[in-house]
Steps between C-alpha positions, in 0.01 A plus 500: 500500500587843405551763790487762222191415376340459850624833581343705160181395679621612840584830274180543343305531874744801545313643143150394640530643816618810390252526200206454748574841648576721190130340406371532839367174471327489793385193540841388395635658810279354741597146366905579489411592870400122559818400302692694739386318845461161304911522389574597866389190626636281214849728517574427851441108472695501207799688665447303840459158378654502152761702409692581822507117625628414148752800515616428835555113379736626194679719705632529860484900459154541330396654868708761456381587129162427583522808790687691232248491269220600729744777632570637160109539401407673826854740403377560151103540549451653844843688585622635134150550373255563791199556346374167373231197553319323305193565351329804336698829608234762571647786628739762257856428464798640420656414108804451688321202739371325211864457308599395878204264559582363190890456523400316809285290378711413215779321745220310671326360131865445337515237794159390433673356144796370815246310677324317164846416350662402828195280534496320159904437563457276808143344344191569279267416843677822688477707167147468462428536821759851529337584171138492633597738799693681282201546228237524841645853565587615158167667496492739825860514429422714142139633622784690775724618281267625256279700758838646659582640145149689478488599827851714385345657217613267240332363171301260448730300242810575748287353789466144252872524407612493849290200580657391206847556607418272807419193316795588269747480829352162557645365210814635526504354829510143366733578186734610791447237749603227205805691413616582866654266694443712895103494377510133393699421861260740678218579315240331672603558840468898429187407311352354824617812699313702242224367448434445909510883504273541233271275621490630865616804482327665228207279415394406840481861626312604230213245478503564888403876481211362265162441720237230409561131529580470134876549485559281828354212340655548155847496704437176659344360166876600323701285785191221461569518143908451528421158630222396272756677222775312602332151498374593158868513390618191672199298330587612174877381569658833444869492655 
């Protein structure tokens, strides 16, 4: 299996997302809402059970890359660029915040394309599974992007091109992962630390300061669906 291919389709959620808010597609918006607390709940059981068990089983220092990774998210998103969650940004930026939002947000998708390559490399069952958290968050992940760019007074078309950019940063994470030996030794143990952070750091809060009883139970329906997911792949003998 191809991690390229899987990760166009990763890309193309970044393009969906953000096209649902230079549309205002409203309806759209509520249901990339659900996406958002359903690829919490499969993110962290991925992370948790998958990917850093298996990275910690390669290698002896994967704890130490794993906290690095988590570390170096929290550094980009919430210390260099302050002003960022997911979700639709309603309130007026600066131009200047959306170029940071999105140079922040380009280090965090570039090792989206990390976590699906690293994945495929040690087995097609932990690159469709990375792939499907991956994909899960693709969504909110350009919806974000795309509202920051509005909200700082940009176009329309330059709102789409940086949700664009995003899925375009994916795949030049996994080009680079196959060339570079440091991402193929430790690609998947910074891959775990990022994606925990996304996960609970960003997702979780978010679908938090929701109210209703909706986005609860889509979160626990994501980690019900990891296991359910990940029988699915063992059935149909993917390794």
């Amino acid at each position: 299996m191809s991690a390229l291919f899987f990760a166009l389709i990763a890309a193309a959620g970044n393009l969906l997302g953000g096209y649902a808010v230079v549309r205002h597609e409203r309806r759209s918006l509520a249901v990339i809402d659900l996406f958002l607390a359903f690829a919490a709940g499969f993110m962290i059981s991925v992370a948790l059970l998958e990917v850093a068990p298996e990275a910690i089983a390669l290698r002896s220092d994967a704890p130490v890359f794993i906290v690095g990774g988590y570390l170096a998210v929290h550094l980009v998103q919430h210390v260099l660029v302050p002003h960022f969650h997911f979700g639709e940004e309603t309130h007026k930026l600066s131009p200047a915040q959306g170029v940071s939002a999105l140079i922040g947000l380009l280090l965090h998708t570039f090792f989206d394309g990390v976590a699906i390559a690293s994945g495929f490399l040690v087995s097609g069952h932990l690159g469709l599974l990375l792939f499907l958290a991956v994909f899960l968050h693709k969504l909110p992940e350009g919806l974000a992007m795309a509202s920051v760019m509005l909200a700082g007074g940009q176009s329309r078309a330059r709102a789409l091109a940086s949700a664009a950019l995003l899925g375009v940063a994916t795949l030049v994470g996994v080009v680079l992962t196959e060339m570079s030996t440091p991402l193929v030794d430790h690609g998947l143990a910074i891959s775990a630390g990022v994606t925990i952070y996304v996960a609970a750091s960003n997702l979780v809060p978010e679908l938090q300061s929701r109210r209703g009883w909706r986005m609860p139970v889509t979160f626990f329906a994501g980690a019900a669906a990891f296991f359910v997911t990940r029988l699915l792949v063992e059935a149909a003998g993917v390794k």
